[in-house]
N, C-alpha and C positions, 0 to 999 in steps of 0.2 A: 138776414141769415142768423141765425140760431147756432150760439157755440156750445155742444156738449162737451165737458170736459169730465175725461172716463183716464184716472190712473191705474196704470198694472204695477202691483209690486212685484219686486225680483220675487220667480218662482221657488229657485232652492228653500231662499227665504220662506215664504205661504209652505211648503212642504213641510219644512223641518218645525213649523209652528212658531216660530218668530217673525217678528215685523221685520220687513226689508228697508236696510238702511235709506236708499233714495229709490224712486218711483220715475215710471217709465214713462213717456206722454207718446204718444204718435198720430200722423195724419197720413190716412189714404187719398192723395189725389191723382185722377186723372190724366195719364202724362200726356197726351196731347191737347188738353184744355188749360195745361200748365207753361206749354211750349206759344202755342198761340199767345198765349199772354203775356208769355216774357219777350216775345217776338214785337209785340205792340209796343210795349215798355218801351225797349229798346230801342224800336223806332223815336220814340218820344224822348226818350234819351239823345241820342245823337243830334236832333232837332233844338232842342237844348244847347249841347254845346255847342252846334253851330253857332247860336245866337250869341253866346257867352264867350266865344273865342277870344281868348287877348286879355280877358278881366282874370283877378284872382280866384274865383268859382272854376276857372276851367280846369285845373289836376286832379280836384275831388271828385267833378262830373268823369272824368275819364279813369278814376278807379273806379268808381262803382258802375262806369260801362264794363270796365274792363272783368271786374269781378262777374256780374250777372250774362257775360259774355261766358264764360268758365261755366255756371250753373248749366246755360243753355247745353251747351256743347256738352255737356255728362249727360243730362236728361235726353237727350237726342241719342247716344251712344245705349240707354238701357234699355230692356227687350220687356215684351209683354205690356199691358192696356194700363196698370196702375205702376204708381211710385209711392214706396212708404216713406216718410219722413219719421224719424226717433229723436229723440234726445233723454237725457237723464234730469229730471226735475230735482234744483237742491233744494 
């Protein structure tokens, strides 16, 4: 896979003829090829801590279920084919 990486600056900023302080990145994916995948994960996740029950690995395993359990549950709850991911690049 081929990463293009394409920054927008803050528009006010491009208008007014100045550089924008920080720059915007985002990713359009697919929310149901994003569900299916966290759905595997996750399977493979839990599959994991079964294995690890009882050692010191198993609280970490069970935030980061627990967390991408959270991600699922949003992306499931949003409407229409895509989700955009943003963030602000320092």
């Amino acid at each position: 896979m081929n990463r293009v990486s394409r920054t927008f600056r803050d528009v006010e900023a491009l208008l007014e003829g100045r550089e924008a302080v920080r720059a915007v990145e985002a990713v359009l994916v697919r929310r149901v090829g994003l569900i299916e995948t966290l759905q595997g994960s996750l399977a493979e996740a839990h599959e994991h801590r079964r294995i690890i029950a009882g050692t010191p690995g198993e609280p970490e395993t069970i935030h980061r279920i627990n967390y991408w359990e959270a991600i699922l549950v949003w992306l499931k709850d949003q409407a229409g084919p895509d989700v955009i991911f943003t963030c602000r690049a320092t």
